[in-house]
C-alpha positions as CSV (number, residue, x, y, z in Angstrom):
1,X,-2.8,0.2,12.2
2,X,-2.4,-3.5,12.2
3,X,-1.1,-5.4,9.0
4,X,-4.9,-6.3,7.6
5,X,-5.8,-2.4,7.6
6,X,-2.5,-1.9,5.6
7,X,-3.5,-4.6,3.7
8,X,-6.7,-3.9,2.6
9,X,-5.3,0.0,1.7
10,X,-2.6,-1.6,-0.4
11,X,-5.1,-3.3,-2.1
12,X,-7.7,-0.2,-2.6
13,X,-4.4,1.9,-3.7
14,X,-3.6,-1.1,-6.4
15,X,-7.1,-1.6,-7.5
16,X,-7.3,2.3,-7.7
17,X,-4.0,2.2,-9.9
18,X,-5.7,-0.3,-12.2
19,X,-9.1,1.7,-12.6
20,X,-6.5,5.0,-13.3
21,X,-4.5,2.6,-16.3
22,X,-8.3,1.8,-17.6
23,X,-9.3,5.2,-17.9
24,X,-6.4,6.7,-19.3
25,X,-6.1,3.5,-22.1
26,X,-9.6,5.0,-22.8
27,X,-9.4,8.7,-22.9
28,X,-5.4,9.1,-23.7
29,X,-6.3,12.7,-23.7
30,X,-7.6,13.5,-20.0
31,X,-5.6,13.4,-17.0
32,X,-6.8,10.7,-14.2
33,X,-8.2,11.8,-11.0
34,X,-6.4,11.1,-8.1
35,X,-8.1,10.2,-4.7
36,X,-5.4,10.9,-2.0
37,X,-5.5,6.9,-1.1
38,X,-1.5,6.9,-0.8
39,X,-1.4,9.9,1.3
40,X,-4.2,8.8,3.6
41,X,-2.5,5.7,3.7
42,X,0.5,7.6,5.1
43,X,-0.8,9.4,7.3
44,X,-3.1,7.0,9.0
45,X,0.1,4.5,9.4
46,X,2.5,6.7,10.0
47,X,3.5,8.1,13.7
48,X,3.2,11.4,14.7
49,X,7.2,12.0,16.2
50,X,7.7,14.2,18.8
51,X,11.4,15.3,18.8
52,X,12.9,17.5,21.8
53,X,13.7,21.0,20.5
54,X,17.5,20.7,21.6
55,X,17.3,17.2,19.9
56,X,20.8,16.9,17.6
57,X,20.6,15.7,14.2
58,X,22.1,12.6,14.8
59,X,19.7,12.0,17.5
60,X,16.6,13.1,15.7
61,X,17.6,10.9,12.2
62,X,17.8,7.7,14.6
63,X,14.5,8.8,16.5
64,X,12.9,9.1,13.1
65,X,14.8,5.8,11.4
66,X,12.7,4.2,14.6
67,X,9.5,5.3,14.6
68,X,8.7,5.4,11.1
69,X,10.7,2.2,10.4
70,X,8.2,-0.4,11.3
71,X,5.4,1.2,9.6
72,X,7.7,1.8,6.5
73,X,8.7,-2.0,6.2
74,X,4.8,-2.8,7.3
75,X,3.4,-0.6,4.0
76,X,6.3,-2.1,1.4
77,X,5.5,-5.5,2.7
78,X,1.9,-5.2,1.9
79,X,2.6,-3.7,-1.9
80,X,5.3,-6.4,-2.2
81,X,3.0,-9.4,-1.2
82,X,0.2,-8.1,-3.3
83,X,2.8,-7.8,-6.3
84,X,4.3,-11.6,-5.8
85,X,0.5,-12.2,-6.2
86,X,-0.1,-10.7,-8.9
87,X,3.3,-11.7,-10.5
88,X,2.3,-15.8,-9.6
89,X,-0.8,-15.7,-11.7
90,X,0.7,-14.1,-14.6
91,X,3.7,-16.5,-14.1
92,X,1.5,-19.8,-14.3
93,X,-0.4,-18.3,-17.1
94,X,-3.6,-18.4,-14.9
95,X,-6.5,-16.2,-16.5
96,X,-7.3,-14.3,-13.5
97,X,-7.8,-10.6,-13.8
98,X,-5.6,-8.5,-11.6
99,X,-8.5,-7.1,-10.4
100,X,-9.6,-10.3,-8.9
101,X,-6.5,-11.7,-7.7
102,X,-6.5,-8.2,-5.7
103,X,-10.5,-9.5,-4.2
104,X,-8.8,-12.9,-3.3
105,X,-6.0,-10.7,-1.5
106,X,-8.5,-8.3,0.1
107,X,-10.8,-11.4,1.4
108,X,-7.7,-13.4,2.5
109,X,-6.6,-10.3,5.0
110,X,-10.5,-9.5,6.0
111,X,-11.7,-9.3,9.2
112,X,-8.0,-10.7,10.4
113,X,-8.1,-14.0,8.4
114,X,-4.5,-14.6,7.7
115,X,-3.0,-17.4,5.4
């Protein structure tokens, strides 16, 4: 999955999160629905690892440490950009809504337009 796709499914999972907080400031009383987003997320970024049966555990740890690595560092890069975001605008004392300072974010990384 290439960094915009994360992106953008950092951004649904945040803007998810925020519609969850709304709901339960609302109704204190009901439990939010969850979607899955975070799991899909995971499983459409992380690799399926094959590991040879007589594989040791020191072997299959590194083989493991490799291949889900990248895609690690690649998802907490995505929530940690998004969060310096948000944390800038609340820092200057700007008056943008999270939820719009997450559009700006999902624009900026659409259709591979990188800044």
């Amino acid at each position: 999955m290439e960094q915009r796709e994360v992106m953008q499914n950092v951004v649904g999972i945040l803007t998810e999160a925020l519609e969850m907080r709304r709901q339960v400031r609302e109704n204190p009383d009901r439990q939010a629905a969850l979607t899955g987003a975070i799991s899909a997320l995971l499983v459409e970024t992380l690799p399926r690892i094959h590991l040879p049966a007589d594989a040791s555990g020191l072997a299959a740890a590194d083989a493991v440490a490799e291949e889900l690595g990248p895609a690690i560092a690649s998802i907490a890069n995505c929530f940690a950009f998004a969060f310096v975001q948000l944390a800038e605008v609340h820092d200057e004392g700007r008056t943008d809504t999270s939820a719009e300072v997450l559009r700006h974010i999902s624009l900026q990384f659409a259709g591979g337009a990188q800044k």
